[in-house]
ZAMARGU-4260 file (C-alpha; in steps of 0.2 Angstrom, whole numbers, plus 5000, padded with zeros to 4 digits):
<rodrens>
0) 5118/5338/5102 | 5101/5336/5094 | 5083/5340/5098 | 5067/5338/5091 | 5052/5350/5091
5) 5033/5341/5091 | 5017/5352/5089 | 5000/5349/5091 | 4987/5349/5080 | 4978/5363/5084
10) 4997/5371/5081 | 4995/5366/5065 | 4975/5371/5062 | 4981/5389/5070 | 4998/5391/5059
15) 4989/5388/5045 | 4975/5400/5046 | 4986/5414/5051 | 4996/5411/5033 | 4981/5410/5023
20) 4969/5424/5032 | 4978/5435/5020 | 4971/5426/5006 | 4958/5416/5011 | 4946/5429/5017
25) 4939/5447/5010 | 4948/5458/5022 | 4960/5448/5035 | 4959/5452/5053 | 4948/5464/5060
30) 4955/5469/5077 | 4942/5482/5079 | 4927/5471/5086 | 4937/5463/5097 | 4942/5477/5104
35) 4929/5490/5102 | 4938/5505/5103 | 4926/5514/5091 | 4907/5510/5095 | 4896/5516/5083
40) 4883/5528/5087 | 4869/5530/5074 | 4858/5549/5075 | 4844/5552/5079 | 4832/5549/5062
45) 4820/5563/5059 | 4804/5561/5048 | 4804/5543/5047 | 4789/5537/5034 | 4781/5522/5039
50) 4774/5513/5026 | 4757/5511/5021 | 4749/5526/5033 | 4752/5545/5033 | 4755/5547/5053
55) 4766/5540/5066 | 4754/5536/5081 | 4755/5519/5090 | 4740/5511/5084 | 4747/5514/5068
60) 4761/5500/5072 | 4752/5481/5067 | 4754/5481/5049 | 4749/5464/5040 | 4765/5453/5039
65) 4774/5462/5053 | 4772/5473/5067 | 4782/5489/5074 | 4779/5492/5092 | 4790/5506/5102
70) 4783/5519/5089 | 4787/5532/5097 | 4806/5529/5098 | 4819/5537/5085 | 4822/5520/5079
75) 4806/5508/5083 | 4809/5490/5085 | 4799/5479/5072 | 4797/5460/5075 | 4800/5449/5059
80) 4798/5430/5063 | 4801/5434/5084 | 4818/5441/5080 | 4818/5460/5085 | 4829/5472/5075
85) 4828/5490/5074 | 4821/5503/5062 | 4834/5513/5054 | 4824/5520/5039 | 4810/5516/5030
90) 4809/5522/5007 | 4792/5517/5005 | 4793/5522/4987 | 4804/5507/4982 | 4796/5495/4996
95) 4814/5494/5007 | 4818/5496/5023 | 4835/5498/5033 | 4836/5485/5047 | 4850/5482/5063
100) 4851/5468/5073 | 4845/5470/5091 | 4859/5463/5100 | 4873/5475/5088 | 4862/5490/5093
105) 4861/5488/5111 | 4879/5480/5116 | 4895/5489/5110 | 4904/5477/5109 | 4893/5459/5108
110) 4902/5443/5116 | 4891/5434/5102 | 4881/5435/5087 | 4864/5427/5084 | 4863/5417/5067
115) 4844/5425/5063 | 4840/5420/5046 | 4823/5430/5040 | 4808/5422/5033 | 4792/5428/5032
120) 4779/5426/5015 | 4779/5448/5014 | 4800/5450/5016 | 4815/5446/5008 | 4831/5450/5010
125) 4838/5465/4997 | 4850/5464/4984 | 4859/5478/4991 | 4867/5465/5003 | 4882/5458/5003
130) 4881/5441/5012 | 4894/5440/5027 | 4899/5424/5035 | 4908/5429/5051 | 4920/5418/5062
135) 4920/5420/5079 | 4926/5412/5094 | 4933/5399/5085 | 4947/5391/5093 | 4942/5389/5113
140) 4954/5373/5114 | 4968/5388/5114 | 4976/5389/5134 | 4990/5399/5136 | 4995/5413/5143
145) 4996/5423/5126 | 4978/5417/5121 | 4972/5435/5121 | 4985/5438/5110 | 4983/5426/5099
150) 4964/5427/5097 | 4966/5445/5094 | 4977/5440/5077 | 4963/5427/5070 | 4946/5430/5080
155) 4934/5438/5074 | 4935/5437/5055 | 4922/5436/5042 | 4920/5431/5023 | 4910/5434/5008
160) 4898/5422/5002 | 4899/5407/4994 | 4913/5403/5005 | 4923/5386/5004 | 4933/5381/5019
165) 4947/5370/5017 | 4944/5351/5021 | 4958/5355/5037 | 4947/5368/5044 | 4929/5361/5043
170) 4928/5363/5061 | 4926/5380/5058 | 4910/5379/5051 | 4903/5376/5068 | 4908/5395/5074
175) 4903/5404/5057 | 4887/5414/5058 | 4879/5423/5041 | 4874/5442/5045 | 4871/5452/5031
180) 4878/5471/5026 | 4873/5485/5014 | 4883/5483/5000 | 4886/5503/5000 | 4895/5499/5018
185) 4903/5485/5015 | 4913/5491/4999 | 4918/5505/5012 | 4923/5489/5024 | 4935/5482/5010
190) 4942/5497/5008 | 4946/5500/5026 | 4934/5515/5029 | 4924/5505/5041 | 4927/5492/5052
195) 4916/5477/5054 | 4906/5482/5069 | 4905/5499/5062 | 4897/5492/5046 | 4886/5478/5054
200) 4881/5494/5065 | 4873/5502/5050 | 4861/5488/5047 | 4854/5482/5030 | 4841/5483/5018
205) 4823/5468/5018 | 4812/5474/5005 | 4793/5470/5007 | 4779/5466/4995 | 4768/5479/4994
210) 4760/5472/4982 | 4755/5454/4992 | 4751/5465/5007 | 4737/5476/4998 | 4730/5465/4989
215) 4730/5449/5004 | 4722/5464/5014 | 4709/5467/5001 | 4703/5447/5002 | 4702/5448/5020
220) 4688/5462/5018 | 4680/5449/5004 | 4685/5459/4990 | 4694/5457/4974 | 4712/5465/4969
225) 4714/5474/4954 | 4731/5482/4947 | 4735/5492/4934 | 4751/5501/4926 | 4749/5516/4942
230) 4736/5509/4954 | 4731/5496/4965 | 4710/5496/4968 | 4703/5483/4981 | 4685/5482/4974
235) 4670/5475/4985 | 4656/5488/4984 | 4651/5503/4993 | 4660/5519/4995 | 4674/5511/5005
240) 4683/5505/4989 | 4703/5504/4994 | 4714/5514/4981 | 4734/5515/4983 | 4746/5519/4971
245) 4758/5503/4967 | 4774/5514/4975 | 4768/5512/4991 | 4765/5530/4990 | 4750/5542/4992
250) 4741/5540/4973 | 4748/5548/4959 | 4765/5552/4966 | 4775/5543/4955 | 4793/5536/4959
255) 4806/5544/4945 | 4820/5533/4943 | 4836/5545/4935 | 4848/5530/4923 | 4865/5537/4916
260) 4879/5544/4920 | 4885/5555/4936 | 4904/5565/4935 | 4914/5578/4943 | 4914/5593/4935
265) 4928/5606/4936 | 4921/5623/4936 | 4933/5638/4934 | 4931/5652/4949 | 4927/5665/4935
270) 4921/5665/4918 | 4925/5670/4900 | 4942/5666/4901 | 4950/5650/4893 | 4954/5634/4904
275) 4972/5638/4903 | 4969/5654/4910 | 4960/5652/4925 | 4966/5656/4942 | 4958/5640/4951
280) 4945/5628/4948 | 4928/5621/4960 | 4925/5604/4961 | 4906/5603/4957 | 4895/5586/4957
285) 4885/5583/4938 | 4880/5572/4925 | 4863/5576/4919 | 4851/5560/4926 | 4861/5561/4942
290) 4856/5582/4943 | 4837/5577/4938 | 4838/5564/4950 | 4844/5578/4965 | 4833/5588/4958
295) 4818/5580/4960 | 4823/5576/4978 | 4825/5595/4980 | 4807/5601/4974 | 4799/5587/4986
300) 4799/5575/4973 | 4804/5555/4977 | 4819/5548/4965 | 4832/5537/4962 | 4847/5534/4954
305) 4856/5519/4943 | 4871/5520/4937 | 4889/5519/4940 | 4905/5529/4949 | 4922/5523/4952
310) 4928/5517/4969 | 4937/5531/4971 | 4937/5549/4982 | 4927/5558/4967 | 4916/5541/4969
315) 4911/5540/4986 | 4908/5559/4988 | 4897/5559/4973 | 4886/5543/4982 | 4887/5554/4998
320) 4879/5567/4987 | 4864/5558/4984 | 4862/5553/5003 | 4862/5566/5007 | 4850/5574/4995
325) 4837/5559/4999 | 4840/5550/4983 | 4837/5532/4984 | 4855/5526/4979 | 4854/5507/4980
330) 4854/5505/4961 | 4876/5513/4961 | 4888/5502/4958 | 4904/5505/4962 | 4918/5502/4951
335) 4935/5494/4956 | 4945/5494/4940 | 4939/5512/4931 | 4939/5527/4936 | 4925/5541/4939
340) 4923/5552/4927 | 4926/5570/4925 | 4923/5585/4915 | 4932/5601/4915 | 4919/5616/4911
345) 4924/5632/4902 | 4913/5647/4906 | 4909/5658/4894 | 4906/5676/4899 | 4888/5674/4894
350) 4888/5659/4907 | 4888/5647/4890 | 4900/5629/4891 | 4909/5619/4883 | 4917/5603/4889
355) 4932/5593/4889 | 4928/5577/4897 | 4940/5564/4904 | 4933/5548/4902 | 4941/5534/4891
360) 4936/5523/4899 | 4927/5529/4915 | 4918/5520/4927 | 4899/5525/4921 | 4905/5515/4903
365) 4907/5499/4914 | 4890/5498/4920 | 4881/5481/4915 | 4866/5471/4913 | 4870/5460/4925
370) 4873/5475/4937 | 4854/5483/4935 | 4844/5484/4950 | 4827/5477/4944 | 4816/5477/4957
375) 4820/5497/4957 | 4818/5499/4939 | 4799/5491/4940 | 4795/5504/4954 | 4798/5517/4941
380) 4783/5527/4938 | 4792/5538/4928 | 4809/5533/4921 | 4820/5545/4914 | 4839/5543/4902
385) 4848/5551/4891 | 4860/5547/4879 | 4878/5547/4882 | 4875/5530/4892 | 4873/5524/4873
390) 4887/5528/4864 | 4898/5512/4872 | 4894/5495/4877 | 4892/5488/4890 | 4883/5503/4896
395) 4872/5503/4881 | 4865/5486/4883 | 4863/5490/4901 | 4852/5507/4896 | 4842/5496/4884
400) 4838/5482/4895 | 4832/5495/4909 | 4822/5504/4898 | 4812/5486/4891 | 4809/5483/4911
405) 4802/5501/4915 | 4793/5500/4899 | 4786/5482/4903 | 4780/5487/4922 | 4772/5504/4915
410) 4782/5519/4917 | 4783/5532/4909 | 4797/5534/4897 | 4808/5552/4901 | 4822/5557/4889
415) 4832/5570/4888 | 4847/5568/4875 | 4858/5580/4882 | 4871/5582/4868 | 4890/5581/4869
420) 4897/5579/4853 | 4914/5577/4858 | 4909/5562/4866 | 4903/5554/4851 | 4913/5547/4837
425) 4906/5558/4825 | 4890/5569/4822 | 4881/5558/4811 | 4885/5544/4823 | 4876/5557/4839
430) 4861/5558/4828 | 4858/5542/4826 | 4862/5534/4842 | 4852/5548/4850 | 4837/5545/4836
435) 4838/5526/4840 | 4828/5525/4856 | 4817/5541/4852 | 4803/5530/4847 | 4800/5523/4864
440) 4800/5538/4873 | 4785/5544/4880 | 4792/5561/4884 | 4806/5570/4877 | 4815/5587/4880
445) 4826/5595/4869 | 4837/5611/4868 | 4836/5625/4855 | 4852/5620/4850 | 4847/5600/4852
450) 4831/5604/4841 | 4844/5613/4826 | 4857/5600/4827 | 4842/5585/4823 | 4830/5596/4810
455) 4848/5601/4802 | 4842/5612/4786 | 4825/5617/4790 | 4816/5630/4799 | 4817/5626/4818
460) 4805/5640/4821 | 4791/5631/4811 | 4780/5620/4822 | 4775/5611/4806 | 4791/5607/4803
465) 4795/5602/4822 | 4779/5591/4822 | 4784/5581/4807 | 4802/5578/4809 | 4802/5574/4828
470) 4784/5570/4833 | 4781/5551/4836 | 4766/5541/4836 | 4769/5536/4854 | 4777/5553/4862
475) 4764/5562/4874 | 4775/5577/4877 | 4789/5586/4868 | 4797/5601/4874 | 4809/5612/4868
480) 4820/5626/4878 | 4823/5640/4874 | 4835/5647/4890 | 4829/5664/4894 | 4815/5666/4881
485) 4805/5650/4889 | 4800/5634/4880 | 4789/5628/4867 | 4778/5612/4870 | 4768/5599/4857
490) 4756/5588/4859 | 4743/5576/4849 | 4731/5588/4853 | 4740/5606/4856 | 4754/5615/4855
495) 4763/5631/4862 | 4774/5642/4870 | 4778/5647/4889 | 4788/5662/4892 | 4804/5662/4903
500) 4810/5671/4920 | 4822/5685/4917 | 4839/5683/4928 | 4856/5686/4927 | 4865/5672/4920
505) 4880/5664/4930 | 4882/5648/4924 | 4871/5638/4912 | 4877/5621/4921 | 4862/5609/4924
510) 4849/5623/4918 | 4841/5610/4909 | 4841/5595/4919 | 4831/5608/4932 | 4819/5611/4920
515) 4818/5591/4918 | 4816/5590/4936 | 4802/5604/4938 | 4792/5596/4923 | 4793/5577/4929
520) 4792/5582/4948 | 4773/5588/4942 | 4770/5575/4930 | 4775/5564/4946 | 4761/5570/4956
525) 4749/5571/4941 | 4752/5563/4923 | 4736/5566/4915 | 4742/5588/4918 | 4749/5583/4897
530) 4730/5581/4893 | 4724/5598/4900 | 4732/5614/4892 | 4730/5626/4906 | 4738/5613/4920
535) 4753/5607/4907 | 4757/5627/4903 | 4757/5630/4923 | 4768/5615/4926 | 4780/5621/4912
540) 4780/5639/4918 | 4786/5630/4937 | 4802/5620/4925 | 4807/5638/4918 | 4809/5645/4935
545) 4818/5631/4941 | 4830/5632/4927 | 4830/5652/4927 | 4836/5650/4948 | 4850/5637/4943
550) 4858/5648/4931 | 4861/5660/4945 | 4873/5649/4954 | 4888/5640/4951 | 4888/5623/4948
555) 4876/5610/4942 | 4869/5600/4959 | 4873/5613/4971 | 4863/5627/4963 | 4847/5614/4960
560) 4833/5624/4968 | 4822/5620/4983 | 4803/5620/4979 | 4800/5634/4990 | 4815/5646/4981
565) 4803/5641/4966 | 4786/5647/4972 | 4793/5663/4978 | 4800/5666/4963 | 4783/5663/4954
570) 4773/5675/4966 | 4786/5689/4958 | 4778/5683/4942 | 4762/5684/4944 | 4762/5700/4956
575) 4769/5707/4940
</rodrens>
């Protein structure tokens, strides 16, 4: 006996698709927005910052290029090209805002997406996205009792961008739909810690042109547009002159992007006893720009962060850090084939480290040119390094290229060496890798033991000596810490000293990238302070106590002061 089987074609079309899903597509199936077992559900946002005005009343909604109505909700609805999408969260300081499709906030489980594709003179589309083509409904021809079934194993499913369908399957380009995704989310959706709903929940990011919109306002009153490295000034006489400063912030509150590295360090439970010998260790998030970077966020400051982590557990709770310290994180990059880095910490019983770092190669080495967020870098109005992202390619190239962006658009230059020896191949090798950039740098602090380690030989307590081996033609600022003592500052015009806070000492970790962060969160609200004496000596005295608190708790991020621990710390000070 014989028989003979005959399929369809749409057998074959559905076959096929289930073999190559696997490969064909970023992650397969996604079962979950079929059956919607897990809606999202997005809080409440609190403090939401509209951009280009200081309060949040209705009349405040009809911006030029777009319009927000429904002000008064959590998440208002604004109106690009006669789509409606809501308002997850605005960072004016970087021009971006986060964005979710109406019909994915309101239905929990859509029966179909909208292909809405944005485009509007004053918007764009971020390159925090990743592009998303979608599939969905696509085989209708399917009737049989097991059609659920089967749709549930090949319907919905998505791709990344470009995306080529084989010449059998063009058909499916009729059911494909482009949505976009924060790139942030959806490295969590290849990895399985979000589903596709979930992540299309969360929005993504458009990015508006400040920029276009001052200045196209400033022709509409008959008036001309003037920008400079800080400032925007829409001149047509009178005393109603427009001034705004080019963050999109109130003027002279400077954006201070943090470039480098970000680790875990490992921080014994107790101190003055050897690595070997300690009874357990506390996981503790670091790396000197990412600290100055929290920092800032901390003292009321507005920061971000570029650099790189590995896409691992010590990875994601690190980006999760910045979150949720409002650090604007879009220029992270997550890497899939190193690790992130980490540092073991010995504590000394005078609260002094040492290192051993674990990183060979780690994730922050891998970041590349390539991988820069640029439109973040020319926000900068102050951009801050340091040098261990020099010591290895590609990462140096990468630091070099964004600091000839920053410089290009105007910022300020911030740079804070940070020593590790061990990390470099040798000392002479540290001194002039660090020495390499110094020229360029507009501001620069140092350590007491930095400032030995560069003079060598000389006396490190002779400011003539300090002025002439370290001073630059360009440098505006150098300062030198001293921990408990205080710091020393030169200048072209004057020099000095600015005596510290007296406080037990727990651990040293991140004292200095504290200090950073006091001294450029007040440069951030005012740069010209390093021409007035008096202001620049305040300001420092403010660094010193953020330092002087840090050291009082373990840890380098979670012991970063708030600004108002800070001020009541200086009222002790000048009460006595």
């Amino acid at each position: 006996m014989s028989f003979q089987l005959i399929f369809s074609p749409q057998f074959y079309s559905i076959f096929f698709i289930l073999i190559l899903l696997p490969t064909s597509y970023s992650n397969g199936v996604d079962e979950s927005l079929m059956d919607c077992f897990h809606p999202f559900s997005c809080g409440d946002l609190k403090n939401l910052s509209y951009p280009f005005w200081t309060d949040d009343h209705p009349q405040h909604c009809h911006l030029e290029g777009f319009e927000l109505i429904k002000c008064e909700d959590p998440q208002p609805l604004i109106l690009i090209s006669g789509h409606e999408f809501r308002v997850l969260h605005i960072n004016q300081s970087v021009y971006r805002m986060t964005i979710v499709r109406i019909d994915l906030w309101e239905d929990t489980c859509p029966k179909n997406f909208v292909n809405v594709t944005l485009e509007h003179p004053f918007l764009h589309y971020s390159k925090t996205n990743q592009n998303l083509t979608v599939f969905f409904n696509c085989i209708p021809w399917i009737e049989m009792p097991c059609e659920n079934m089967v749709q549930r194993l090949v319907d919905p499913f998505y791709a990344t961008d470009p995306f080529v369908i084989r010449d059998n399957f063009q058909h499916l380009r009729k059911c494909g739909t482009s949505v976009q995704v924060n790139k942030t989310n959806f490295d969590r959706l290849r990895n399985r810690k979000l589903n596709l709903l979930e992540a299309l929940k969360q929005g993504f990011d458009m990015e508006y042109d400040f920029y276009e919109i001052f200045c196209s306002k400033c022709k509409d009153l008959g008036g001309k547009c003037f920008k400079s490295s800080s400032d925007l000034l829409c001149k047509h006489g009178g005393a109603n002159d427009i001034q705004a400063n080019t963050n999109g912030k109130l003027p002279n509150n400077l954006l201070v992007v943090s470039f480098g590295e970000m680790l875990m360090d490992f921080v014994p439970t107790v101190g003055g006893v050897s690595l070997a010998e300690a009874p357990a260790f506390k996981m503790s998030p670091g790396g000197a720009p990412a600290n100055v970077a929290v920092g800032i966020s901390r003292l009321g400051g507005s920061s971000a962060f570029i650099g790189k982590v590995g896409d691992d557990e010590f990875g994601h709770i690190l980006a999760d850090i910045l979150r949720q310290n409002n650090v604007n994180s879009s220029g992270l990059r997550f890497d899939h084939s190193a690790r992130t880095a980490l540092s073991f910490v010995t504590l000394r019983s005078d609260g002094e480290r040492e290192f051993l770092f674990f990183r060979h190669p780690s994730a922050d080495m891998n970041l590349r040119k390539s991988e820069l967020d640029i439109n973040l870098i020319k926000q900068a109005g102050i951009f801050h390094f340091g040098s261990i992202s020099l010591i290895e390619e590609p990462c140096r190239s990468a630091h070099l290229a964004a600091m000839s962006i920053a410089r290009k658009s105007g910022s300020i230059l911030s740079y804070d060496p940070n020593l590790r020896l061990p990390l470099w191949p040798s000392a002479e090798a540290a001194r002039e890798g660090i020495k390499s950039i110094w020229d360029q740098a507009d501001v620069i602090k140092i350590s007491e033991d930095e400032l030995t380690f560069f003079i060598e030989d000389d006396d490190t307590y002779d400011d003539n000596v300090v002025m002439e081996k370290l001073f630059r033609p360009n440098l505006k600022l150098l300062v030198v810490t001293e921990g408990s003592k205080g710091c020393r500052y030169y200048t072209k015009t004057f020099k000095g000293r600015v005596p510290g806070i007296k406080v037990k000492a727990v651990d040293t970790t991140g004292a200095g990238d504290a200090f950073v962060s006091g001294m450029l969160t007040s440069l951030a609200s005012d740069i010209k302070l390093i021409e007035d004496e008096k202001r620049l000596r305040e300001a420092l005295l403010f660094a010193n106590a953020c330092g002087a608190l840090t050291v009082t708790k373990g840890g380098a991020i979670p012991a970063l002061p708030t600004k108002e621990a800070v001020l009541e710390v200086l009222k002790g000070v000048a009460a006595s």
